[in-house]
C-alpha positions as CSV (number, residue, x, y, z in Angstrom):
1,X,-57.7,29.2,-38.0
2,X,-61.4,29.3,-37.6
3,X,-61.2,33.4,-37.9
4,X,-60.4,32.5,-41.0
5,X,-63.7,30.7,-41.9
6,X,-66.3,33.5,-42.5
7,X,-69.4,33.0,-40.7
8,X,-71.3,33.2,-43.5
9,X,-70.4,30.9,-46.1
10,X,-72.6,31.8,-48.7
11,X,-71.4,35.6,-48.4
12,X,-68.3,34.5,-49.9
13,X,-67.4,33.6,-53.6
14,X,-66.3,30.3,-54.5
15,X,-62.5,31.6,-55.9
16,X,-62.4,32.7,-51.6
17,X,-63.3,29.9,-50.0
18,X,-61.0,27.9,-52.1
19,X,-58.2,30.3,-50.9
20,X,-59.4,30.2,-47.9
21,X,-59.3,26.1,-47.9
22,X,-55.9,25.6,-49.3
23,X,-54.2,28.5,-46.8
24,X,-56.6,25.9,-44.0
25,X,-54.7,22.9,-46.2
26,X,-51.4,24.3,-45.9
27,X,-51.8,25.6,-42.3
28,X,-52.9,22.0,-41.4
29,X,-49.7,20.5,-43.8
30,X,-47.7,22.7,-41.5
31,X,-48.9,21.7,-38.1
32,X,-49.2,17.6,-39.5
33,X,-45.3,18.2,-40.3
34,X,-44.8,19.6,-36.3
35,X,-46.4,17.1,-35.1
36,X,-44.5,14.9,-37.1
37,X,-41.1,16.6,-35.9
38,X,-42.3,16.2,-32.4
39,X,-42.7,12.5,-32.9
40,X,-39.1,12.3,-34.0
41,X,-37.8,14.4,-31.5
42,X,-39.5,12.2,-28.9
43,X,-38.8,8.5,-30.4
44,X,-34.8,10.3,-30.6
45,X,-35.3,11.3,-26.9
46,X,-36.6,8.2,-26.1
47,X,-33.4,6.2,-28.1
48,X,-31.2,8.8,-25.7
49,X,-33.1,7.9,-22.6
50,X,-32.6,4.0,-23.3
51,X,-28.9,4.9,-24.1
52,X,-28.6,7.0,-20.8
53,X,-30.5,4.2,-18.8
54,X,-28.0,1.6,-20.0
55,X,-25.2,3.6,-20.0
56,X,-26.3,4.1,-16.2
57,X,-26.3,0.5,-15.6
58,X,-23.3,0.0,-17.0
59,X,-22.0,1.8,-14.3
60,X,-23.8,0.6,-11.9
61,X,-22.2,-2.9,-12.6
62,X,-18.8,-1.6,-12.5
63,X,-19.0,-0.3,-9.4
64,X,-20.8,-3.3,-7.5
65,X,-18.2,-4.9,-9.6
66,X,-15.2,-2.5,-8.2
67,X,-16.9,-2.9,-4.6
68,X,-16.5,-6.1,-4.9
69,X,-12.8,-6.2,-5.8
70,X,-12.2,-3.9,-3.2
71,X,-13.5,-6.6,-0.8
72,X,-11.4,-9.0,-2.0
73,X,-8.4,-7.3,-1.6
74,X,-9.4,-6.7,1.9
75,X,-10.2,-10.0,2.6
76,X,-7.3,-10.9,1.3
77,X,-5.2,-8.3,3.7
78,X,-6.9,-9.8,6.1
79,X,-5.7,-13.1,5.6
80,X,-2.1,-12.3,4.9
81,X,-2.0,-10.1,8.1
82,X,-3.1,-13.9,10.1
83,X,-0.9,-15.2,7.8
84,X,2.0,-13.1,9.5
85,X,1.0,-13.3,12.6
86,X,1.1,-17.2,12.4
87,X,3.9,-17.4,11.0
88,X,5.2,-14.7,13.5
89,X,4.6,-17.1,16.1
90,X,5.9,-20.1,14.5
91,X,9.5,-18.0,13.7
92,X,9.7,-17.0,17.8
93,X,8.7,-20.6,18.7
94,X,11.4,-22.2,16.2
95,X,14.0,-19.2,17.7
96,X,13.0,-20.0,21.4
97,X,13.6,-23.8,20.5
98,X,16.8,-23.1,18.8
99,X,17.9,-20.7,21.5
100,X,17.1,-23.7,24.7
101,X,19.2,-26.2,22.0
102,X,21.9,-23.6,21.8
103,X,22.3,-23.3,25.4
104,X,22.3,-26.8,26.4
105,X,24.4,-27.7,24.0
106,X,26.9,-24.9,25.7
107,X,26.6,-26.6,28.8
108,X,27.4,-29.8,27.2
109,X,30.3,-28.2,25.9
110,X,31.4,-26.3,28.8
111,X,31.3,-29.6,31.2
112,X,33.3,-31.3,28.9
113,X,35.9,-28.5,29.2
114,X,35.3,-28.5,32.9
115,X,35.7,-32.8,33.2
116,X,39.4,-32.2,31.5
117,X,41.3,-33.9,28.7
118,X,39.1,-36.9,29.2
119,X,38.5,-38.8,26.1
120,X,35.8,-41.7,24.9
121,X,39.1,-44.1,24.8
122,X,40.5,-43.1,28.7
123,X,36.8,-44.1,29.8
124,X,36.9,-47.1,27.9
125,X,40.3,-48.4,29.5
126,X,39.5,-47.6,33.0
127,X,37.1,-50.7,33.1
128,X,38.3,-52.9,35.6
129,X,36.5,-55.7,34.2
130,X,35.0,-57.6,30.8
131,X,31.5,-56.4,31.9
132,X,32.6,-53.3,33.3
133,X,33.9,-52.7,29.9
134,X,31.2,-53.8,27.6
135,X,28.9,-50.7,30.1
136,X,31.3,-48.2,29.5
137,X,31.3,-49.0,25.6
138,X,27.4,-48.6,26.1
139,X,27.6,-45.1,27.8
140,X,30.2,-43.9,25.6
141,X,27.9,-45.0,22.2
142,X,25.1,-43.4,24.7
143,X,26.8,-40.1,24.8
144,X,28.0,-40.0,21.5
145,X,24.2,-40.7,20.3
146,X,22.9,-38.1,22.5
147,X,25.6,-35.9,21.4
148,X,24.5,-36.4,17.6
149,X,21.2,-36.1,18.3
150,X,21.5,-32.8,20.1
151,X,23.2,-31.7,17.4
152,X,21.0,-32.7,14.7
153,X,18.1,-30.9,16.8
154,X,20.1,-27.8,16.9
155,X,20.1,-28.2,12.9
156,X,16.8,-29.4,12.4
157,X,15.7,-26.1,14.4
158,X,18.0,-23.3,12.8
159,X,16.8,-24.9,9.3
160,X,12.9,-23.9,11.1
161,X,14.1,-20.4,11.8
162,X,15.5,-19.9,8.7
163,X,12.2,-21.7,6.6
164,X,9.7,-19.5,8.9
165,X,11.8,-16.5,8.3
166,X,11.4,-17.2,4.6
167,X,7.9,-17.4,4.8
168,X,7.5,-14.6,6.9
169,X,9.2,-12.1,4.6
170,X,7.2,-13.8,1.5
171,X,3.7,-13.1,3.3
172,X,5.2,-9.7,4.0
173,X,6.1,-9.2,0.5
174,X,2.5,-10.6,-0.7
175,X,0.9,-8.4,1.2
176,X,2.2,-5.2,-0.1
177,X,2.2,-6.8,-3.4
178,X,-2.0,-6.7,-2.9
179,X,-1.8,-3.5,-0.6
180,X,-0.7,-2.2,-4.5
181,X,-2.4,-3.1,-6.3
């Protein structure tokens, strides 16, 4: 650009130097208009930086955000697995209790078998006297409650095994549910 300039101004004619000003004007025209195109190429840059920087924390939230769902599913697991293994517990307790009401009530059963045809009435009329009779009438409603009882136990504790059962197999069941999901 300044080759273009002649040294000695003076040297040159007038109808020159203004060709040699407006090729200067146009040569400066064309750099103002690639600087100008620069400017928009960096403010556009910039825009796709901004958009690129967002974008970026975008996904930078979804994934703390997926982290975090990923620890609550765990935690969850976690629970459910205690869950089980209460309730695991409580089902072998409630079957051990069954079980020991079972079996006593066998033996129950089996000495009656063993003690013969012997019925609440033949007790009752072997009473030799009024007082005699009134404690035999007390240990026959004795027995019979005890009897009763025993056998609402043995209900009461089958209607635990079945309950903790239920539970057991609905934790189980929740579990894989999350484990899917």
């Amino acid at each position: 650009v300044l080759g273009l300039m002649p040294r000695d101004a003076g040297a040159a004619t007038s109808a020159e130097l203004k060709e040699q000003l407006n090729a200067l004007k146009a040569d400066r025209n064309e750099i103002t208009a690639q600087i100008d195109e620069l400017e928009k190429q960096q403010d556009a840059n910039r825009k796709d930086m901004e958009g690129i920087l967002l974008n970026k924390a975008a996904v930078d939230q979804q994934i703390a955000l997926l982290y975090a769902d990923m620890q609550n599913v765990n935690d969850q697991i976690s629970a459910y697995r205690l869950m089980i293994a209460d309730k695991e517990v409580e089902l072998s307790e409630a079957q051990a209790r069954l079980d020991d009401l079972t079996k006593k009530n066998r033996q129950r059963l089996r000495a009656m078998e063993e003690g013969g045809e012997l019925s609440y009435w033949s007790v009752i009329f072997k009473a030799n006297s009024f007082s005699d009779l009134l404690d035999r009438v007390n240990m026959v409603n004795e027995i019979a409650r005890a009897d009763k009882q025993r056998l609402e136990d043995m209900n009461k504790a089958a209607e635990e095994v079945r309950q903790a059962k239920e539970e057991l197999s609905a934790g189980k069941a929740e579990l894989e549910d999350v484990k899917v999901s």
